[in-house]
C-alpha positions in Angstrom: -7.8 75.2 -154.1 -8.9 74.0 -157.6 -9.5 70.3 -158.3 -9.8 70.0 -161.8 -9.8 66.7 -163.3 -8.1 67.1 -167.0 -9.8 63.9 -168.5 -13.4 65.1 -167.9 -13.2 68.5 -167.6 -14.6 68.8 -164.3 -13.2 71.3 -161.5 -14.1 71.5 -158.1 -13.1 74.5 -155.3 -11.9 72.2 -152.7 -11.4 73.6 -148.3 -8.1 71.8 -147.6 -8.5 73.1 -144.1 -11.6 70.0 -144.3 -8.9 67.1 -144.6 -8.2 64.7 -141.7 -5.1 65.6 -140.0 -4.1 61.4 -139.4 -4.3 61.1 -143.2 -1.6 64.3 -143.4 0.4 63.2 -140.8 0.4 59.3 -142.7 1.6 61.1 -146.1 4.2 63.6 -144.3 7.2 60.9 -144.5 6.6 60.1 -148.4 6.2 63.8 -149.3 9.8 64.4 -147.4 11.4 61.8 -149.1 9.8 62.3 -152.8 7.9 59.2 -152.9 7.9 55.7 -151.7 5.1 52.9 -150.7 2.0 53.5 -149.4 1.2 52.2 -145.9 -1.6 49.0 -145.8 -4.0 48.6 -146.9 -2.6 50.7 -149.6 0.7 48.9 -149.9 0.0 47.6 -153.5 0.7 51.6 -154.7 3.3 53.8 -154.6 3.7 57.9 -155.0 6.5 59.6 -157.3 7.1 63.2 -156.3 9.1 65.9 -158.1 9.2 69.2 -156.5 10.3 72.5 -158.1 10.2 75.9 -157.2 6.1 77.2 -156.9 4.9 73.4 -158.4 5.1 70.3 -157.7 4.1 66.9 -159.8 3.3 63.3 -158.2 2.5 60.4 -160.1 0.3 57.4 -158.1 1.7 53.9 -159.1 0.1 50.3 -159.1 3.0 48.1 -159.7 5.3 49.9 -162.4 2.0 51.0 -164.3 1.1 55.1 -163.3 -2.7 55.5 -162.6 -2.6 59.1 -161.6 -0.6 61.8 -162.6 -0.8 65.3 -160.8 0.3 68.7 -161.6 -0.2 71.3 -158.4 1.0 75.3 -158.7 1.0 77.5 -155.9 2.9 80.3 -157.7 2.3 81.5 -161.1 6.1 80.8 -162.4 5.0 77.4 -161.1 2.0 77.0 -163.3 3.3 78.0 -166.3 5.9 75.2 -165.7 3.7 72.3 -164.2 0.6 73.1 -166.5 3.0 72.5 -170.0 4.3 69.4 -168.8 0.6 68.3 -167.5 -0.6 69.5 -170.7 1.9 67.7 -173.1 1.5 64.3 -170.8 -2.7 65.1 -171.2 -2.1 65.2 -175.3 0.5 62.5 -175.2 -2.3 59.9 -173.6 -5.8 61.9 -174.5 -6.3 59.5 -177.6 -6.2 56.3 -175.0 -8.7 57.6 -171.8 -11.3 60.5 -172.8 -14.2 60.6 -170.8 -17.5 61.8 -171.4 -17.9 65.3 -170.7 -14.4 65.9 -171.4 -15.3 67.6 -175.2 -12.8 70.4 -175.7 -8.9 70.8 -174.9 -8.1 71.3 -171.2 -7.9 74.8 -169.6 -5.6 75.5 -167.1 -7.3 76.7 -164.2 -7.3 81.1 -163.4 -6.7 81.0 -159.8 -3.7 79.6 -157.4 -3.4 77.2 -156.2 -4.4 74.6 -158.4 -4.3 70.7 -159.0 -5.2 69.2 -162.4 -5.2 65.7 -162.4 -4.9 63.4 -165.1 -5.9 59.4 -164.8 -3.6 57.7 -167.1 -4.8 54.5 -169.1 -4.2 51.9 -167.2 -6.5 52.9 -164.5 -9.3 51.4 -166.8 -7.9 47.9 -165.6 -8.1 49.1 -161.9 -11.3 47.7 -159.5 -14.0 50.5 -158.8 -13.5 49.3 -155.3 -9.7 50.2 -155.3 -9.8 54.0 -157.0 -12.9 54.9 -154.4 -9.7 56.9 -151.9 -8.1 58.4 -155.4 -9.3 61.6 -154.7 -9.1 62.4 -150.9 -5.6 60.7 -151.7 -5.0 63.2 -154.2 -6.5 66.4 -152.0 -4.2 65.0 -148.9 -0.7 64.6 -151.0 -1.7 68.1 -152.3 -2.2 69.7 -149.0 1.0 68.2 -147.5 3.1 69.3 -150.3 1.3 72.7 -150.3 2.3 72.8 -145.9 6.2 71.4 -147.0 6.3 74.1 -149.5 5.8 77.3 -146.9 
């Protein structure tokens, strides 16, 4: 799958057969029910899911503020639908949280399936020591949703 990380352009082919099953099996319930608190120690954040037909999009919470907000396609009717809302959200909040690197508009990624990932603003304000499981977090929710989906 691609990993591609909207805000600084960078895009990563990710083995999702590599994941830890326990961390699957720990997401399962929220990616049934659309969402819901994370277990501790992660029970400060929350997960939003909205599910459509080849796509899906899940938004990571701290509190009420989003941190993370991810677009995954499996299908290419789904892509064309997840990447215009991730897009329009991307030049919505680009003027508030561009990285370095990032130095041209985002490209939708060629190949299925796909996960771009945008980090909202207000994961500036968020310890370095608490965003460190952001990304096998967002790799795991992926993977589950992808396994749901078939």
């Amino acid at each position: 799958m691609i990993h591609y990380t909207i805000n600084t352009g960078n895009s990563v082919e990710q083995n999702l057969s590599a994941l830890s099953p326990g961390a699957l099996d720990v997401l399962r319930p929220l990616v049934d029910s659309g969402g819901g608190q994370l277990q501790p120690p992660f029970a400060a954040y929350r997960v939003q899911i909205v599910r459509e037909e080849g796509c899906a999009v899940f938004t990571l919470f701290r509190g009420q503020e989003p941190l993370l907000t991810c677009g995954l396609a499996w299908t290419q009717a789904g892509a064309n639908e997840v990447w215009s809302a991730i897009e329009e959200l991307y030049l919505g909040v680009s003027d508030n949280i561009t990285f370095q690197g990032m130095d041209s508009e985002p490209c939708r990624p060629a190949s299925i399936p796909w996960l771009a990932v945008l980090m909202m603003p207000h994961i500036l304000f968020t310890a370095r020591d608490d965003v460190g499981w952001f990304g096998d977090f967002q790799l795991c929710m992926a993977a589950m949703i992808l396994e749901r989906a078939r």
